[in-house]
C-alpha positions in Angstrom: 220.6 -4.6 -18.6 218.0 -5.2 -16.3 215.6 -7.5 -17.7 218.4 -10.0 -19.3 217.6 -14.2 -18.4 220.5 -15.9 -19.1 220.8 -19.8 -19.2 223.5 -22.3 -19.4 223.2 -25.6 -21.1 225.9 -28.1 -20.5 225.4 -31.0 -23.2 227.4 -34.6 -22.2 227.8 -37.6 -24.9 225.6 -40.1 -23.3 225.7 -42.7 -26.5 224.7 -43.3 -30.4 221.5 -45.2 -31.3 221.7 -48.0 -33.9 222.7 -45.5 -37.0 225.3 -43.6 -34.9 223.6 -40.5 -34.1 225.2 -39.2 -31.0 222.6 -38.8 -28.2 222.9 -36.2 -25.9 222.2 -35.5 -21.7 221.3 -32.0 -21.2 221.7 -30.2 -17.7 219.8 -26.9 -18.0 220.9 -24.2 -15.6 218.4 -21.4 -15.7 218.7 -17.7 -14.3 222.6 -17.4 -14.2 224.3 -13.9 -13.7 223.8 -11.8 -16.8 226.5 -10.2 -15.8 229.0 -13.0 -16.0 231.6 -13.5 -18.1 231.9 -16.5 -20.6 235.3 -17.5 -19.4 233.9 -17.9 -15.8 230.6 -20.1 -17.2 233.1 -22.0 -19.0 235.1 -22.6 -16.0 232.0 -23.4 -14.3 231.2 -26.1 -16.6 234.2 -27.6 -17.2 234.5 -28.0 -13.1 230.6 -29.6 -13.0 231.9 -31.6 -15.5 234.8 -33.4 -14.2 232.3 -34.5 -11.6 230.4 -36.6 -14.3 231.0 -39.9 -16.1 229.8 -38.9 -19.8 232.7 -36.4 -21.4 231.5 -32.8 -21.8 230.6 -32.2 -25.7 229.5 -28.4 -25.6 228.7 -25.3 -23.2 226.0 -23.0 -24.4 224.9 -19.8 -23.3 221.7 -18.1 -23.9 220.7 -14.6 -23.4 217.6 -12.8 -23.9 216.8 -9.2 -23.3 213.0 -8.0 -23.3 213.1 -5.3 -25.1 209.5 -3.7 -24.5 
């Protein structure tokens, strides 16, 4: 589709606060290929990743498509 954004957001453990709620670093990669495939966004991520200290918790991917 033509008018499709799609982000990436690569969440790291960073630490838990007092109660033990995990806290979380974000990096927020905005206007990725549409057209690309999760298996390649996941090897992405796990490759920007390995070049961190905090350990990788989740890779998310979100699309939106105008439809108007």
């Amino acid at each position: 589709m033509e008018n499709q954004q799609t982000r990436l957001r690569i969440s790291f453990l960073e630490s838990a606060d007092e109660d033990g709620t995990p806290l979380f670093f974000n990096r927020n990669l905005n206007n990725i290929n549409g057209h690309s495939l999760d298996s390649e966004l996941i090897t992405f991520s796990n490759a920007y990743a390995s070049l961190q200290k905090l350990p990788l918790e989740t890779i998310t991917r979100t699309n939106q498509f105008a439809i108007s």
